[in-house]
MARDREN-400731 format. One record per residue (C-alpha): residue number from 1; x, z negated, y; residue in three letters. Coordinates in nm, 4 decimals. Layout:
% MARDREN-400731
@n->NUM X->X Z->Z Y->Y res->Ala
...
//
This chain:
% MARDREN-400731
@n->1 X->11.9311 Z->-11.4007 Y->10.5304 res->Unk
@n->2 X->12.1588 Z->-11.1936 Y->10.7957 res->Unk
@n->3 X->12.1500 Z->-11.3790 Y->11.1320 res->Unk
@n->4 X->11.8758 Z->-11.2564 Y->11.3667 res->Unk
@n->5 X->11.9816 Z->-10.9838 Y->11.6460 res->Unk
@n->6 X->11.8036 Z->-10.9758 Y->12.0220 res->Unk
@n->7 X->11.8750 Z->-10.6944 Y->12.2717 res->Unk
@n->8 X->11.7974 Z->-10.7935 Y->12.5707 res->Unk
@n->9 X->11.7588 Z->-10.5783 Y->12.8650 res->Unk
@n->10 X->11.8010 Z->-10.6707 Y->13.2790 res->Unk
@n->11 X->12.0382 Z->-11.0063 Y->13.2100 res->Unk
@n->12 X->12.2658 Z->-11.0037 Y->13.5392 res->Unk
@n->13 X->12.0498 Z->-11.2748 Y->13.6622 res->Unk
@n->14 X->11.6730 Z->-11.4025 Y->13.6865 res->Unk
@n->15 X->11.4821 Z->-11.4178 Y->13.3595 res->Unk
@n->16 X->11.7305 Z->-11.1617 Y->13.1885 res->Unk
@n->17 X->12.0390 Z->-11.4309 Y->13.2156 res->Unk
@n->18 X->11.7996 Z->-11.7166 Y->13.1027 res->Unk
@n->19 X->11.7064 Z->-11.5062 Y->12.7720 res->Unk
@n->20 X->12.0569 Z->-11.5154 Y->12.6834 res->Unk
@n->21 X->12.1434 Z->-11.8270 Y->12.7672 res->Unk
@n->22 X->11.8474 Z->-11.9873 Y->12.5898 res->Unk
@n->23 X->11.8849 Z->-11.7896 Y->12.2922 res->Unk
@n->24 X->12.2587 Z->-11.7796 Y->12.2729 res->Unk
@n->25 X->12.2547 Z->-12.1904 Y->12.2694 res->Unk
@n->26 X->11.9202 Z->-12.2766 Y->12.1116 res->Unk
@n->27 X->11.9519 Z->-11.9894 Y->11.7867 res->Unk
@n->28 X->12.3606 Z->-12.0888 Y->11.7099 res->Unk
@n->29 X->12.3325 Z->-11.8138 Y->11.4490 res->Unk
@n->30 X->12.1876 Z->-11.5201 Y->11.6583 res->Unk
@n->31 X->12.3521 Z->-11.2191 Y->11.7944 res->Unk
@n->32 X->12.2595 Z->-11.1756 Y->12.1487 res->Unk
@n->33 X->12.2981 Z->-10.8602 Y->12.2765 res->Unk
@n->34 X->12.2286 Z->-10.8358 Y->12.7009 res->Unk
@n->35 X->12.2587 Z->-10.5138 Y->12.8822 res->Unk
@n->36 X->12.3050 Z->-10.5196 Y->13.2187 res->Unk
@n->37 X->12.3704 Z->-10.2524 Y->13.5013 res->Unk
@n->38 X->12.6755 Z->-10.4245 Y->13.6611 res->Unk
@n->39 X->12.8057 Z->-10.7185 Y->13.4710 res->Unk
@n->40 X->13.1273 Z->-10.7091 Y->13.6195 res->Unk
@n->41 X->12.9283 Z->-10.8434 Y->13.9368 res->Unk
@n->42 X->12.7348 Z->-11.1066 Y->13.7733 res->Unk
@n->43 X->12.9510 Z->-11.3699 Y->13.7473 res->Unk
@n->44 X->12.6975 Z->-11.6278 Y->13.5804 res->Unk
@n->45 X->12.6812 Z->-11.3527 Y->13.3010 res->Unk
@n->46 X->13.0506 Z->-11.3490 Y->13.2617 res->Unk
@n->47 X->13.1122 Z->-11.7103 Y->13.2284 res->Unk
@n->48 X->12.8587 Z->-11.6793 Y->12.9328 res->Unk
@n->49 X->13.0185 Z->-11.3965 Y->12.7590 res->Unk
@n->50 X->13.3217 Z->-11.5545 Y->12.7750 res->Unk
@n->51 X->13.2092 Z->-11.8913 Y->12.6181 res->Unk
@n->52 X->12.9352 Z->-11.8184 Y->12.3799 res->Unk
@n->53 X->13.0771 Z->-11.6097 Y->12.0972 res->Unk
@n->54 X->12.7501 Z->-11.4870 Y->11.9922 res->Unk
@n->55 X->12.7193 Z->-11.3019 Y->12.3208 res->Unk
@n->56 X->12.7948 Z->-10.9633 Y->12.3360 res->Unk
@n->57 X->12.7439 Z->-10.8104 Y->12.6867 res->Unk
@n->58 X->12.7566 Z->-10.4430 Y->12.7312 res->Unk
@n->59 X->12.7411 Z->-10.2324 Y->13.0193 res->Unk
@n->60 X->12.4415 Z->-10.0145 Y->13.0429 res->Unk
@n->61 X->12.0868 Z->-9.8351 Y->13.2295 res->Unk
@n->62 X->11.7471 Z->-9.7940 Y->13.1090 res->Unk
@n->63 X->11.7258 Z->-9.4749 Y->13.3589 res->Unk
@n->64 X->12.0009 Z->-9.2919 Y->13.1403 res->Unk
@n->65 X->11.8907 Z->-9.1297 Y->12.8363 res->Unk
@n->66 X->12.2947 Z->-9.0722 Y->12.7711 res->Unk
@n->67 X->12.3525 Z->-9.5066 Y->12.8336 res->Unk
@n->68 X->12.0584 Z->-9.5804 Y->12.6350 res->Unk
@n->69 X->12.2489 Z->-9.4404 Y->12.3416 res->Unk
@n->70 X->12.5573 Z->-9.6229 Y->12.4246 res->Unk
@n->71 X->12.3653 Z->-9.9489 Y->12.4800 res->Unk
@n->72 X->12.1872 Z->-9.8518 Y->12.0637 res->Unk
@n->73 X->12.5809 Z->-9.7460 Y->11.9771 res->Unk
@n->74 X->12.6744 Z->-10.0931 Y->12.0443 res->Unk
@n->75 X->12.3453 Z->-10.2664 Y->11.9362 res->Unk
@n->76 X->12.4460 Z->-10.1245 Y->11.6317 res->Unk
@n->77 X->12.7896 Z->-10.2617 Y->11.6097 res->Unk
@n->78 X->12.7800 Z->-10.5929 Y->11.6876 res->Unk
@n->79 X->12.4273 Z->-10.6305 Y->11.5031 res->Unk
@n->80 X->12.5048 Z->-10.4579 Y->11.1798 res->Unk
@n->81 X->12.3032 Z->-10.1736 Y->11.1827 res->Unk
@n->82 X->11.9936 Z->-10.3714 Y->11.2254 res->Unk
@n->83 X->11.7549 Z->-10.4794 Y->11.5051 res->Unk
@n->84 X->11.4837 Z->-10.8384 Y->11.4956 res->Unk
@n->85 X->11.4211 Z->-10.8992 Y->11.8621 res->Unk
@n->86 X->11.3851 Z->-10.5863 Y->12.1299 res->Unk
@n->87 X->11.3113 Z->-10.7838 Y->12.5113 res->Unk
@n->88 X->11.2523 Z->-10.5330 Y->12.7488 res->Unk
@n->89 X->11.2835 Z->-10.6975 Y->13.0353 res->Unk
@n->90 X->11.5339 Z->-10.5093 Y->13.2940 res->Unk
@n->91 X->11.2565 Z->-10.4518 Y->13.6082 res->Unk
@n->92 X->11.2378 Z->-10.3844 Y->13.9685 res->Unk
@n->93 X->11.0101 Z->-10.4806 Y->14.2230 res->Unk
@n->94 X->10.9987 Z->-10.2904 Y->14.5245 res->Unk
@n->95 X->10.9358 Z->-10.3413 Y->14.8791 res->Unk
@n->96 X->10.6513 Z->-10.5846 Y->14.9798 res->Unk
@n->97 X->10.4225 Z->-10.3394 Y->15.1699 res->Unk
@n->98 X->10.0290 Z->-10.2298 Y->15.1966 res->Unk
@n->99 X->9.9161 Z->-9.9688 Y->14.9935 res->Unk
@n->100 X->9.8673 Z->-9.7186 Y->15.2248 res->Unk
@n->101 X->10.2678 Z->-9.7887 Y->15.3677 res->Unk
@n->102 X->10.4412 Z->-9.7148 Y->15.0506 res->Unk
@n->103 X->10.5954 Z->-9.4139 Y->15.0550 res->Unk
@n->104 X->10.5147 Z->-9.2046 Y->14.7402 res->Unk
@n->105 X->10.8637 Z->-9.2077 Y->14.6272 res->Unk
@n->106 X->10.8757 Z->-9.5312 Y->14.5392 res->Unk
@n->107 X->10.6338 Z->-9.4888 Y->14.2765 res->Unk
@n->108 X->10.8924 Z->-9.3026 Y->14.1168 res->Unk
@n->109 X->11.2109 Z->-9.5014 Y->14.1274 res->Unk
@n->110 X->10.9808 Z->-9.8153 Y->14.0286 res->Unk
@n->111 X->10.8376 Z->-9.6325 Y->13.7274 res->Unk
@n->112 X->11.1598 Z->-9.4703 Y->13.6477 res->Unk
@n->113 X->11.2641 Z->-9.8191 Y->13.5280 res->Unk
@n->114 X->10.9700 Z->-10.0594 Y->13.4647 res->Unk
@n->115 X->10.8191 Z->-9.7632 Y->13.2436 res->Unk
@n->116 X->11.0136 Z->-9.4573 Y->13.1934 res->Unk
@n->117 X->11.3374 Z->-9.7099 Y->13.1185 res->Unk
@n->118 X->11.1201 Z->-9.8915 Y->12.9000 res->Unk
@n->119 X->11.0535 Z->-9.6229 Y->12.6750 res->Unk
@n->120 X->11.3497 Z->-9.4784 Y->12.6423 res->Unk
@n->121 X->11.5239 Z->-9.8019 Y->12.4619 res->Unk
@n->122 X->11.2060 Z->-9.8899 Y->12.2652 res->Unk
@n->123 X->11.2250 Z->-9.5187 Y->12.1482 res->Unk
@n->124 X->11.5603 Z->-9.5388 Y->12.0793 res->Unk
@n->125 X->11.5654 Z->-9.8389 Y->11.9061 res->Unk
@n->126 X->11.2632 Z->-9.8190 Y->11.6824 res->Unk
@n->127 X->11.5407 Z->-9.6774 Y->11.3819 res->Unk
@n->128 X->11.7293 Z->-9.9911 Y->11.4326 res->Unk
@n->129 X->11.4268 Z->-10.1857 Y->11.3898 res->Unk
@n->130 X->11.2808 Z->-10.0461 Y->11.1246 res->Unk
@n->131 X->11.5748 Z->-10.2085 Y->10.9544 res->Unk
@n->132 X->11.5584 Z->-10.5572 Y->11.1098 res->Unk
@n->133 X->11.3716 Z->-10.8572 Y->10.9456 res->Unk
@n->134 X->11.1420 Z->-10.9334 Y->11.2245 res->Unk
@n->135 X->11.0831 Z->-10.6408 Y->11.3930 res->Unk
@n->136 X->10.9426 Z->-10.7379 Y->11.7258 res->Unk
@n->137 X->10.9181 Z->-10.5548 Y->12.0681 res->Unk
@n->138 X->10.8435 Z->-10.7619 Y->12.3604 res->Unk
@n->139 X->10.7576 Z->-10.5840 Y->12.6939 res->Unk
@n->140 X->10.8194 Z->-10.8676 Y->12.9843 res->Unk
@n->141 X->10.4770 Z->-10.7424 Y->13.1805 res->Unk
@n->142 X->10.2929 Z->-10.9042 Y->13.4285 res->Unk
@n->143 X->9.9510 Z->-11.0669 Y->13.5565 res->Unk
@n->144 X->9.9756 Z->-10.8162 Y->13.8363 res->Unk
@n->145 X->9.9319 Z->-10.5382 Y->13.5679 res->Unk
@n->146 X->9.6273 Z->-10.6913 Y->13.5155 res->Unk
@n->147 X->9.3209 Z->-10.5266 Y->13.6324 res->Unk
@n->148 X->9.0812 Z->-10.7919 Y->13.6011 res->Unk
@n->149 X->9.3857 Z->-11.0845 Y->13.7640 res->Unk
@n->150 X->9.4475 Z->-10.8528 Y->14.0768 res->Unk
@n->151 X->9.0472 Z->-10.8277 Y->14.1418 res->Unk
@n->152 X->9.0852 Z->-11.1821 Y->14.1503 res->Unk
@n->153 X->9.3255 Z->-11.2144 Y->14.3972 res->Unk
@n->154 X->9.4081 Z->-11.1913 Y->14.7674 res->Unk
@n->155 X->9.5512 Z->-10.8052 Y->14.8241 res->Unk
@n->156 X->9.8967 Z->-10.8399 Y->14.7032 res->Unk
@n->157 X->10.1408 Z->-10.6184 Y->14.8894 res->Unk
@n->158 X->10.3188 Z->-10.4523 Y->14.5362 res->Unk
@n->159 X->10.1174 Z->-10.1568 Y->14.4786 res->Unk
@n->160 X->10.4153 Z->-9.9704 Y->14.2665 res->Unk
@n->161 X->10.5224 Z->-10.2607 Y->14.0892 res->Unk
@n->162 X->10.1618 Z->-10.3408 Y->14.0064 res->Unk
@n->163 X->10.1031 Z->-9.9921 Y->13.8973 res->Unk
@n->164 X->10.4008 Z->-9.9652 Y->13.7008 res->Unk
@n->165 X->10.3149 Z->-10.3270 Y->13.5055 res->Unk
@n->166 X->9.9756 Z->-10.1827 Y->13.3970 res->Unk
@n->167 X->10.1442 Z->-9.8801 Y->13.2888 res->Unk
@n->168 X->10.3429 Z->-10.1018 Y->13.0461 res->Unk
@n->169 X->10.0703 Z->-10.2660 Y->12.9055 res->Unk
@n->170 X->9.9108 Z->-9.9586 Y->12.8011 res->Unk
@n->171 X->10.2453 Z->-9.8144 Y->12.6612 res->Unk
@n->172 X->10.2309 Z->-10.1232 Y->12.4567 res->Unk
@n->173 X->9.8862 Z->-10.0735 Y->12.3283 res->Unk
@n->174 X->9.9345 Z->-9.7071 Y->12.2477 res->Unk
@n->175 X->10.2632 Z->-9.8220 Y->12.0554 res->Unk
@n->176 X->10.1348 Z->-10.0635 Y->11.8729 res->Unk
@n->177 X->9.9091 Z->-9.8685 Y->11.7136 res->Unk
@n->178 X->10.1756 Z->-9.5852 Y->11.6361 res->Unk
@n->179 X->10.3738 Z->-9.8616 Y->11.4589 res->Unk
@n->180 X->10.1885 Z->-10.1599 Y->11.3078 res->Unk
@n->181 X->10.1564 Z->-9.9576 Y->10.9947 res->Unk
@n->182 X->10.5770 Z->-10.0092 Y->10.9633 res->Unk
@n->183 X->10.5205 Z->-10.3528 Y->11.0352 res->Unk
@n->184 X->10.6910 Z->-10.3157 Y->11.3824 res->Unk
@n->185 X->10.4689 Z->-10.6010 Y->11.6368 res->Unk
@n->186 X->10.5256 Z->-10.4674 Y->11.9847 res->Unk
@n->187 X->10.3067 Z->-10.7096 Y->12.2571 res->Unk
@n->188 X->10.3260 Z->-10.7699 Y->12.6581 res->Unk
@n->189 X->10.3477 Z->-11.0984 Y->12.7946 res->Unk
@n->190 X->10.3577 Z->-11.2137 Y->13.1581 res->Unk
@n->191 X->10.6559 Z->-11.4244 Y->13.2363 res->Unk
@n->192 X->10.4215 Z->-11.6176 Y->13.4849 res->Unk
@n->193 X->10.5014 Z->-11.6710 Y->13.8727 res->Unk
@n->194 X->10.8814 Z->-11.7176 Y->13.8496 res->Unk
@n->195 X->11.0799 Z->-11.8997 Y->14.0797 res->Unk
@n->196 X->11.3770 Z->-11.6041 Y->14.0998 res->Unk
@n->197 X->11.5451 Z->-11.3935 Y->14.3897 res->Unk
@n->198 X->11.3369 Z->-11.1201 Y->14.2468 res->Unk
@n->199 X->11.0820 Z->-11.2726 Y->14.4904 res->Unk
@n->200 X->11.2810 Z->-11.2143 Y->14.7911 res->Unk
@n->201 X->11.1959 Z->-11.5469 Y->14.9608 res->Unk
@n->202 X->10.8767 Z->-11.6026 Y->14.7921 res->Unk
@n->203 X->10.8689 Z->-11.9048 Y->14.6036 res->Unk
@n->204 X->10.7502 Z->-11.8899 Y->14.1905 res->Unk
@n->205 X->10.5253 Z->-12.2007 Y->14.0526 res->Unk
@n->206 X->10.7391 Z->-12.1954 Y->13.7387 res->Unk
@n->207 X->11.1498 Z->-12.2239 Y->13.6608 res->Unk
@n->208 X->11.2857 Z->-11.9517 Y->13.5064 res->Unk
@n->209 X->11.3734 Z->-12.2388 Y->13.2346 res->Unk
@n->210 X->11.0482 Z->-12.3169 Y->13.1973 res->Unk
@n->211 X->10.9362 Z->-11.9768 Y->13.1634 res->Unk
@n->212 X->11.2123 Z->-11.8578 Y->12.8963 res->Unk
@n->213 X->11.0977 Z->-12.1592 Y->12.7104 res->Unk
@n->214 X->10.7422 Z->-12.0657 Y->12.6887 res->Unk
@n->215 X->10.7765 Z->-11.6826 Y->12.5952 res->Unk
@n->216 X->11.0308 Z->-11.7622 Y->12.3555 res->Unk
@n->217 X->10.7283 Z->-12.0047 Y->12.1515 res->Unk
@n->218 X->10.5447 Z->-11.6728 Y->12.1637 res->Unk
@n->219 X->10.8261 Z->-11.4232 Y->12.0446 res->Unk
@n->220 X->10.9421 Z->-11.6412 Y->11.7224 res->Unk
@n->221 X->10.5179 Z->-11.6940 Y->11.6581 res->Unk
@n->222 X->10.3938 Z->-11.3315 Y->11.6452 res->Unk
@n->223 X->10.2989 Z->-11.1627 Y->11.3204 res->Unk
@n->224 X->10.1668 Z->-10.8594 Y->11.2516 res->Unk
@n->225 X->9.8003 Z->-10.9670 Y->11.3882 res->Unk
@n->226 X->9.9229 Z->-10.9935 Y->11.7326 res->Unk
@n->227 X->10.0555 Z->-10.6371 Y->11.8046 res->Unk
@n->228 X->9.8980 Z->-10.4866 Y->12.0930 res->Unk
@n->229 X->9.8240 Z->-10.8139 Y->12.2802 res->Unk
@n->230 X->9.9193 Z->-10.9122 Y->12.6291 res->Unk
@n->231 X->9.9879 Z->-11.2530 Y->12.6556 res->Unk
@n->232 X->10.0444 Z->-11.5056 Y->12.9659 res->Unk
@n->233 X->10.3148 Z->-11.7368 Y->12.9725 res->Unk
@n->234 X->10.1300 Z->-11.9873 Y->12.8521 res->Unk
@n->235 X->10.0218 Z->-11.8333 Y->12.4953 res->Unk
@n->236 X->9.6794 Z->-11.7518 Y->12.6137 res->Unk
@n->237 X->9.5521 Z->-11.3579 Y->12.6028 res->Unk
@n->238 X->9.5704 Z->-11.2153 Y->12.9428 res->Unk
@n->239 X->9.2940 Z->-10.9929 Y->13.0526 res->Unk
@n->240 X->9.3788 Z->-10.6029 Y->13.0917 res->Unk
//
């Protein structure tokens, strides 16, 4: 069998830089592709690339329909015309402020990545996994997308992120049924509270180690009868 190939989006730091460095040293045999906005300032990034062979960073943004095809142009290259793994991860999470202080623009620059971003690669990449092996697309969502977890919870001060999350999951719900007949498995899963400077000060319950670790039990586990689910961390189903 051909070697397994992962694009990964969002891996300048944070969960995105764990996903290759987990896979990149735990699956000898993969090709690891990361995308990243501006690797040439992430140096953590760079001292991968330059050490793990199997690493192929390329330059690239979600928000560009013209850079998506670059990023798919080299996805292509280095992974022989053929796509396993899709992580959609690359996210933003906006200013920590009330609902009724967020000004309506945000909205829009929040989506234009955690959603609109999001759908352009999977779009674009669908050909490329049609002819991969495992044929998986993994949207890196969130509890806060949750309707039924944010109910549950103090107010939290996020209201585009949040918005945008539980946008995802029902992109992934309405893909999944466009797909599964091609065999293609596309499921959410929240990464859990992670301890990154994503946060901006606020501390995660959960190392972004620890949380790489988890999702990536999920990701090599999923068949066919999981499309369409949103997962937690932890492998349990996650209320919409």
């Amino acid at each position: 069998m051909s070697p397994p190939v992962y694009l990964i989006t969002g891996v300048s730091r944070g969960i995105g830089l764990e996903w290759v460095d987990d896979l990149t040293r735990t699956v000898p045999d993969a090709v690891v592709i990361g995308v990243a906005r501006n690797p040439e300032k992430a140096p953590k990034l760079q001292e991968l690339a330059s050490s793990r062979k199997n690493l192929h960073v390329v330059k690239g943004d979600v928000t560009s329909t013209e850079s998506v095809e670059h990023i798919i142009a080299e996805t292509k290259k280095f992974g022989g015309g053929k796509l396993d793994y899709l992580i959609n991860n690359a996210a933003v999470l906006g200013d920590r402020l009330s609902v009724f202080d967020v000004p309506l623009e945000d909205y829009a620059s929040v989506f234009d990545i955690n959603v609109t971003g999001t759908i352009r690669i999977t779009l674009a990449a669908l050909p490329l996994l049609r002819a991969g092996s495992k044929k998986v697309i993994f949207n890196v969502s969130s509890l806060l997308g949750s309707n039924a977890f944010v109910l549950s919870q103090p107010a939290v001060p996020l209201a585009p992120y949040n918005v945008s999350k539980a946008a995802l999951n029902m992109f992934n719900s309405t893909l999944a049924k466009e797909v599964e007949k091609e065999g293609i498995i596309a499921v959410s899963v929240s990464p859990g509270y992670v301890d990154t400077d994503m946060n901006k000060g606020a501390t995660g319950t959960i190392s972004v180690q620890d949380s790489v670790t988890l999702q990536k039990t999920i990701l090599h586990k999923l068949t066919i009868a999981d499309t369409g689910k949103f997962y937690n961390h932890d492998g349990e189903i996650a209320a919409f």
